[in-house]
C-alpha positions, 0 to 999 in steps of 0.5 A: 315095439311090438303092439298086440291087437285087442278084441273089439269087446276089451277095447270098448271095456277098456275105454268105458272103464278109464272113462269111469275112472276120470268121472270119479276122479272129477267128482272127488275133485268137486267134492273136496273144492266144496268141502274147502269153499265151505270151510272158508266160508264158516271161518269167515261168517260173523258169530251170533249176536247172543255169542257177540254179547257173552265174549263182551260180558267175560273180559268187562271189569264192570256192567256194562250198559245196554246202549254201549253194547248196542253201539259196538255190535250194531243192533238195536237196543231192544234186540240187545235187552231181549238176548240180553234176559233171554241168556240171562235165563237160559242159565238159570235154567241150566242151573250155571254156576254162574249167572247174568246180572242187572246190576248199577246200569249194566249187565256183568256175570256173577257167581251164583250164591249156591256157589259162594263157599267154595270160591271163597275158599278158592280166592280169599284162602281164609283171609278177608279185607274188611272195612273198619267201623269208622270206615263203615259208618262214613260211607254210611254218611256219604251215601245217604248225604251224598254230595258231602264235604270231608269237613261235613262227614267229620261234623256229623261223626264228631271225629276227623274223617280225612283219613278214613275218606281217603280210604274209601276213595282209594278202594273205589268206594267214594268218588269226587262230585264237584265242588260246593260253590259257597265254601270252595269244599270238594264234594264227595259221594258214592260210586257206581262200584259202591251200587255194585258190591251192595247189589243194588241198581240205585240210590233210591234202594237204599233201605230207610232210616226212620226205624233206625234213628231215635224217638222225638221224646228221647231226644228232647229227654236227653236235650233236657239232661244235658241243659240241666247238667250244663247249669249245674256247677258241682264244688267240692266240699271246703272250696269255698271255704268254711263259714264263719259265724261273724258276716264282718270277720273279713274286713274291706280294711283288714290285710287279706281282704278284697274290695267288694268290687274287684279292680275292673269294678265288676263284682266278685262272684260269691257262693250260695252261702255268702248272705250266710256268713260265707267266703266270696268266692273271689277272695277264695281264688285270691288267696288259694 
């Protein structure tokens, strides 16, 4: 192999010039290790506690309370209800169509009411699940006699409940509470469900229900009415009979008449009219 000869100067060149190579080839190796390290590294950091409690706060079916999510994410308890009222009103502020809720106990996210119309259209697509009346007025005994049994829910409505209980129990709005220990009676009352779909964080919201119930005097009124119709006994016209003029008409002796006692020895029962000249009531049950 033939080799040429170089000048010094080119030779010198040569060499500062593969060093410079080597040096920016290294430090492109550096960078992008780093540039790995790095990415490694972020994939494996913990997310933020504030992250932590919105990914819990999407997939819970209820409110969930400030203890538990303290339990799961390790963090004292006052640092979960700080974040908890800080996001709650950094989405407020950003006016989210969503917003975070105290609700029953818990925190859950909501839609906000400015929204309400259009994810009724979107779910309900015109059709709606009501409770019947009965329905309404037996949780309406529940929640405010709670605990109560089915035989006691039935004796205030004057109408059998049991279907109507099963009911709400089945839509989660009433749940069982032991049983009564003189009657042996399951005891129902309202559920932490009942709380959430008033919006309310207690029984003790429950509005009052003095305005609601009638005046002392009205109710002693209508006692008196019904006392007074109860003694009244309203006998058609010629039930008894018409009165005759002669007292002796109908005789103990004659066929047809009756005893003045009856066979108990107990003595018929006689009209108004009898010191008159009336028919006994007892011979007119008789012969009718």
């Amino acid at each position: 192999m033939v080799q040429t000869a170089l000048p010094g100067n080119g030779a010198e060149a040569a060499d500062a010039g593969a060093t410079d190579v080597v040096a920016a080839a290294a430090a492109a190796g550096d960078d992008a290790a780093a540039a790995a390290g790095a990415g490694d590294g972020a994939a494996g950091a913990e997310p933020s506690l504030s992250a932590s409690i919105e990914a819990i706060l999407l997939v819970v079916d209820e409110p969930i309370d400030e203890v538990t999510l303290a339990q799961v994410l390790e963090v004292p308890r006052d640092e979960i209800s700080a974040t908890l009222r800080r996001l709650a009103q950094e989405y407020t502020d950003a006016g989210r169509g969503f917003e975070l809720r105290s609700v029953a106990g818990g925190w859950r996210l909501y839609t906000r009411t400015e929204c309400a119309a259009v994810v009724e259209r979107f779910v309900l697509d015109g059709q709606q699940a009501k409770l019947t009346q009965a329905a309404l007025e037996t949780l309406a005994v529940v929640a405010y006699r709670q605990p109560v049994s089915r035989a006691r829910v039935s004796a205030i409505r004057g109408v059998n409940c049991d279907g109507v209980m099963r009911t709400l129990t089945t839509r989660g709005l009433v749940e069982e509470a032991g049983v009564d220990h003189e009657s042996g009676a399951t005891l129902f009352r309202t559920s932490s469900y009942f709380l959430e779909r008033l919006g309310l964080s207690s029984l003790d919201e429950l509005p009052p229900l003095a305005q609601y119930l009638p005046d002392i005097d009205d109710i002693e009124n209508e006692g008196e009415s019904v006392s007074s119709a109860s003694h009244r006994i309203d006998v058609p016209d010629g039930a008894l009979g018409a009165p005759t003029d002669d007292p002796d008409d109908v005789s103990d002796d004659e066929p047809g008449g009756e005893p003045e006692n009856g066979p108990s020895g107990e003595p018929h029962l006689a009209s108004a009219d009898a010191a008159d000249g009336g028919t006994p009531l007892g011979s007119q049950v008789q012969d009718g």
